[in-house]
N, C-alpha and C positions, 0 to 999 in steps of 0.2 A: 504494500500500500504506500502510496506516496506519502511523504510525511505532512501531517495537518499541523493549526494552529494547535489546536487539541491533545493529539502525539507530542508537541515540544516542552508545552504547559508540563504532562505527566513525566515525560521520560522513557516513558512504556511504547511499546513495540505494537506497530500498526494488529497482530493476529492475535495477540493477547485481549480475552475479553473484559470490557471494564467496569469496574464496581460502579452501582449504581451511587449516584451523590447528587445531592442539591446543589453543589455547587456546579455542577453540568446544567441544571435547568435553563429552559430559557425558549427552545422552538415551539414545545406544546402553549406557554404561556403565547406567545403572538397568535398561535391559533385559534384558543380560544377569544381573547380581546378581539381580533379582524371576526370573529364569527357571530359574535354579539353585537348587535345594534342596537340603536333606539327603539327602532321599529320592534324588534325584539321583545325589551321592555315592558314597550308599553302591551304588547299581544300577553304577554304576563301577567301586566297590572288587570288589564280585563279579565281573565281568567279569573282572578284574587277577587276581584270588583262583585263578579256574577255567583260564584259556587265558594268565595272563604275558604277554607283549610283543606275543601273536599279533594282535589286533585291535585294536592304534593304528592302523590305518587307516582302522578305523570311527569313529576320536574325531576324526577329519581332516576325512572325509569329513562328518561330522555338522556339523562348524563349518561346511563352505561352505552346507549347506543352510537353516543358522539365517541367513548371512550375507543370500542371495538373499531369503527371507521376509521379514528386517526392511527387505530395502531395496524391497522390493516394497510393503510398509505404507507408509513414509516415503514414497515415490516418489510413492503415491495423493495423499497430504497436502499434499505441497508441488507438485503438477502441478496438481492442481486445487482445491487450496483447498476441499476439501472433505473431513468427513471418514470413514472407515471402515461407519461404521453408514451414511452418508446413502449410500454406493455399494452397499452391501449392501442397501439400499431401492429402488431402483434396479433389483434385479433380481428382485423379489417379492415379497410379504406372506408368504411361507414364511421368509423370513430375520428377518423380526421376531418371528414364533411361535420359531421355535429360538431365538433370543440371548434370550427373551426367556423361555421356560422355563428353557434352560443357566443364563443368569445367576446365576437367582435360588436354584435346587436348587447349583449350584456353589458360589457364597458362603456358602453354609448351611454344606457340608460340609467346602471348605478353611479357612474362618473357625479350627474348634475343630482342623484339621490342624495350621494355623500357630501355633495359640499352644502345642500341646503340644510339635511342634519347637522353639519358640524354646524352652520351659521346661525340656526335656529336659538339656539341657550346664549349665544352672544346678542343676539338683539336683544334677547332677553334682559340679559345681566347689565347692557348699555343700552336702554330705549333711546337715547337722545342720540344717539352716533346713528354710521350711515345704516342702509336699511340691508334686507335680508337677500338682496339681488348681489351687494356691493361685497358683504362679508364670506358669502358663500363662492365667490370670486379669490377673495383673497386667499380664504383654506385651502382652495383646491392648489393657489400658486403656491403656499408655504410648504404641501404635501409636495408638489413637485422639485420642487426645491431640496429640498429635506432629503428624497427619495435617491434621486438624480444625483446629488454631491455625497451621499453616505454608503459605507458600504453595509455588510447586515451585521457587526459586532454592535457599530452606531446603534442603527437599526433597531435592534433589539435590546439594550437598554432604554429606549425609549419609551419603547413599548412597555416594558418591566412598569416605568415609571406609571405610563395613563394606568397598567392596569392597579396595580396600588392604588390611586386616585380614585378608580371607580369603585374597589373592594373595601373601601375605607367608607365611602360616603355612601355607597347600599349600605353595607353594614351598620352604618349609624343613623340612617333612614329607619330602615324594620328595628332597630333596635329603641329607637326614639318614640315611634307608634305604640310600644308595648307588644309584643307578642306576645297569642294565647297560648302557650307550650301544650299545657296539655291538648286542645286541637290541633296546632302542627303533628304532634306524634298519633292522633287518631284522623289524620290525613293522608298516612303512609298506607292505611289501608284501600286496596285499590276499588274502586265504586264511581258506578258514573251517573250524576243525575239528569233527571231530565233533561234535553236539552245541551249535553255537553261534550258529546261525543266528538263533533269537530274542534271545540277549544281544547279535547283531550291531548287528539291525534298533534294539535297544533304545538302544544307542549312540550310531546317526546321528540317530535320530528323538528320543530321549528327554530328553536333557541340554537346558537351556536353552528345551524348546519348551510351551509354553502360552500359556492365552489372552493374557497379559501380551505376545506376541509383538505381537498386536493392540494393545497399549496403546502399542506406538513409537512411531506417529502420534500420536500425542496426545500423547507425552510430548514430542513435536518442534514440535507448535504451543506449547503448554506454554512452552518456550524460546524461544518469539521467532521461531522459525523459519517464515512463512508461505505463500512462493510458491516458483515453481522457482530463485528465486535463490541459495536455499540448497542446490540439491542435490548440490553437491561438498565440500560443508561435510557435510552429513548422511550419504552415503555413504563420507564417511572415519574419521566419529563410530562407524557401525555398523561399517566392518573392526575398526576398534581391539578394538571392544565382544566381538564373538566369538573375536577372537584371543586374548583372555584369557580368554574361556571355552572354548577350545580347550587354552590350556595350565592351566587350571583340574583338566580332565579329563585331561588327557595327564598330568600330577604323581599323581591319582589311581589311575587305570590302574598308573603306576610303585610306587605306596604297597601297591596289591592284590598287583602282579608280583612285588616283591622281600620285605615284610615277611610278605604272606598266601597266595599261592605255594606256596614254597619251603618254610615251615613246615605245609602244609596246614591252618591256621587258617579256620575258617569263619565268618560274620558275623551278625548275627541280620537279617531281610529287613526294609525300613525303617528310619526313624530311626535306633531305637534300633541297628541295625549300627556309627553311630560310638559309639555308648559303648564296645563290645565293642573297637570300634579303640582309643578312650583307651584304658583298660587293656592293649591288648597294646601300646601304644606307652609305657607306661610301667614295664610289666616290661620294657622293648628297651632303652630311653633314658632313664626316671628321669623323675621324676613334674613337672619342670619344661617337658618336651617335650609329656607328657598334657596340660597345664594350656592351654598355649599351643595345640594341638588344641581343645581344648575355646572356647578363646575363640574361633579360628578358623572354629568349629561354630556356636556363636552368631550371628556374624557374617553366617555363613551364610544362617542361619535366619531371623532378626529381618530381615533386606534384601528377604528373601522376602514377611515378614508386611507390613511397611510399602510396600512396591511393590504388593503387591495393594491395599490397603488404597486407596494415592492412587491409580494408575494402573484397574484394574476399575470406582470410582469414576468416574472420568472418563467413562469408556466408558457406563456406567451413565445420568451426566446427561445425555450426548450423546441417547442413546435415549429418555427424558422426555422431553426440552427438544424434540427434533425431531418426536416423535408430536406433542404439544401444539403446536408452531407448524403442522404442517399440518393438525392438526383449525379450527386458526382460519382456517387459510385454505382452506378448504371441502374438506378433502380431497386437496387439490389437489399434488403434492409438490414440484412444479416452480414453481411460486410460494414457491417455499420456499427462501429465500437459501442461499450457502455459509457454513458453522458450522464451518469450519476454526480461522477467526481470532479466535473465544468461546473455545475450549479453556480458557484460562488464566483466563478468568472463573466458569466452573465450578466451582473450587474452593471455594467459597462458597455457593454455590447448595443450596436446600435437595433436589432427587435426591439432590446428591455427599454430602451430611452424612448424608441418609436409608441409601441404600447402607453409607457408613461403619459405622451403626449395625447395619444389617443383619448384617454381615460380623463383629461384635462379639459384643451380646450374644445373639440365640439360639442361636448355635454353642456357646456356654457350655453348655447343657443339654446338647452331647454327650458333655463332658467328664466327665461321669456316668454314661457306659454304656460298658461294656467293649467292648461289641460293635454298633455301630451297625448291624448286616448290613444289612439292606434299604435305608439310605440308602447307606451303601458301595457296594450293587451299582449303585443310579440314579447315584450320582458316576461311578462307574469304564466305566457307558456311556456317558454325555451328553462324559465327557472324551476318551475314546475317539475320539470325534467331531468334537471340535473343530478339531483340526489340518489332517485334509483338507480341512474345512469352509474354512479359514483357506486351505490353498493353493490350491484349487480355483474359490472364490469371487475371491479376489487373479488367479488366473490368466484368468478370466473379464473383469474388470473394466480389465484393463489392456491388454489387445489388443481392446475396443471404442473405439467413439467416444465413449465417456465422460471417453476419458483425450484429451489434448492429443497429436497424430500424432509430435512430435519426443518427449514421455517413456512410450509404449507401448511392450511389451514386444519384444525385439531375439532372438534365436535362443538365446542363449546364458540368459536369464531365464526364458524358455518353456520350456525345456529342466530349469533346476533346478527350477522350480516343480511341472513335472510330474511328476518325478519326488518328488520333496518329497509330492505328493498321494498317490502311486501308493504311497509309502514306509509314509506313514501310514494308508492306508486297509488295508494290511496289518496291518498294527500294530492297528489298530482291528478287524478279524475277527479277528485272534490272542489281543485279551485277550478279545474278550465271548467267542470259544470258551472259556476259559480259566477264565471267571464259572461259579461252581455252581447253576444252572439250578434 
């Protein structure tokens, strides 16, 4: 193995496998922050809002299902040194038409998601400055900026940092509202009320999962991380990772149960549902608790915008850089090295800055239209999509011979995985029923 940042750090030899440590952490935490939004959130806070303590079991169950997917990505990466896209190559020129339409309609339409997210809690925080067209301009230029000039050690302490910020001030959120303990622990019981079967499914499926799931592998080459020597380092990176987005969502669920509940307060659907929270959180608790919401909203948000920004990027060059090497070599795919261990040179590379830009400035022009509908509805199918895409293709890839026999998948992975597909491929005929045709 060629020597990493990582090898120099220990002293240990690329085949030797390495003890798991916190002080390795760091790729799972970006994937969960880029995988949590606002939007997120607040589908949380409603949950909490409608049915109270009854469906923490779906915020439980939802973490193991993120847990199994990213370690199923990871697992590809570091078993065979190769990565994501070239396995999905692998199994047919169908999978580079889809990633390679999703891509590009996707980036279009989360690009001007994310920057009015991030801008949202800032006009908040500063009503008298400029408005929500100007700031959501600017996040998106500071994300580029940021992305563009760093490579991922930067990167990812940054990230470290927003998620701190937002685990700090959820936590001080549900902790402030008063939880009802004993309800949280007789909401572990699984039971669905009337009514609640899609906020269920929304739960386990929803928080934390997009394409960015896919970007763990890469954000694990990214680190240094390159053969299976690391795979007990990288599947302790990922527990850590969703256990905080487990209790991300559990504190939220508690913020819905007790402040929005009990008061029957209802939210506005997106985003903007947390402004509506500041303000009831500071008619509740006084405008130092909104304040600190709101930054924690930020936090949020901006972790989202910059995680797409590097990590979809990656994925992005991966797909360039590997059409272009097997066009040079006749077509041929399998003359075509493993691209596991370039990850980190990527960065630089003109796909990754191309993407970046992409993801930038024509998304700006939506921030012009009140009503994007017709790219709304291609978004909300192609995303639809993705997920089972993501379990189903992962589930595929790792019980062939593709994968190395001692890291294929084991009963218990087969198992989430499928379920994980079957989850979402619900979810995926639930909303395009749900599209106005």
């Amino acid at each position: 193995m060629a020597e990493t940042s990582a090898t120099r750090e220990t002293g240990e030899t690329g085949s030797r496998p390495r003890v798991s440590s916190w002080r390795y952490i760091g790729p799972g935490i970006v994937v969960a922050a880029t995988g949590v939004g606002a939007g997120d959130l607040v589908a949380t806070l409603i949950a909490g809002s409608k049915f109270g303590y009854t469906l923490m079991w779906a915020a439980v169950i939802g973490c193991l299902v993120k847990i199994a997917l990213a370690e199923a990505a990871g697992r590809w990466h570091l078993a065979t040194g190769r990565t994501l896209f070239e396995g999905w190559r692998t199994l047919g020129s169908w999978t580079t038409v889809y990633f390679a339409v999703y891509v590009v309609i996707w980036g279009f339409i989360y690009g001007a998601t994310a920057m009015s997210s991030s801008a949202l809690p800032i006009v908040a925080l500063f009503p008298d400055g400029p408005g929500l067209k100007t700031w959501a301009i600017v996040t998106g230029l500071i994300g580029l900026v940021f992305v563009w000039f760093n490579q991922y050690a930067v990167f990812e302490k940054v990230m470290t940092v927003l998620v701190g910020v937002m685990f700090v001030v959820v936590v001080y959120v549900a902790v402030r509202v008063g939880p009802d303990v004993g309800a949280s622990f007789a909401g572990l019981a699984p039971v669905l009320p009337d009514g609640s079967l899609i906020y269920t499914l929304g739960l386990i499926g929803g928080v934390g999962g997009t394409i960015t799931m896919a970007a763990y592998g890469y954000w694990v080459n990214a680190k240094g991380w390159n053969n299976a020597s690391w795979m007990k380092v990288m599947r302790l990176d990922n527990r850590v990772a969703y256990i905080t987005t487990g209790i991300f969502v559990v504190a939220m669920l508690i913020v819905g149960a007790e402040l929005l509940h009990s008061s029957q307060i209802a939210l506005t659907k997106g985003d903007r549902g947390l402004i509506d929270l500041g303000q009831v959180l500071e008619d509740r608790f006084g405008v130092v608790t909104a304040k600190l919401f709101l930054i924690g909203f930020f936090a949020t948000s901006f972790s989202s915008l910059i995680g797409v920004w590097h990590g979809v990027s990656l994925m992005f060059a991966d797909f360039v850089e590997r059409i272009r090497a097997e066009r040079a070599a006749g077509g041929r795919a399998d003359e075509v090295g493993p691209g596991g261990a370039l990850v980190g040179r990527q960065e630089k590379s003109v796909p990754f800055r191309a993407y970046l830009l992409w993801l930038t400035f024509p998304p700006m022009t939506l921030l012009w239209l009140d009503e994007p509908f017709g790219l709304v509805i291609v978004y909300g199918v192609l995303g639809a999509f993705f997920m089972p895409f993501l379990a189903l293709t992962l589930l595929w890839l790792l019980n062939s011979d593709r994968t190395p026999r001692e890291w294929r998948n084991g009963w218990l992975s087969n198992g989430m995985l499928a379920a994980a597909g079957l989850l979402f491929l619900v979810l995926c005929v639930q909303q395009v029923r749900d599209l106005p045709w």
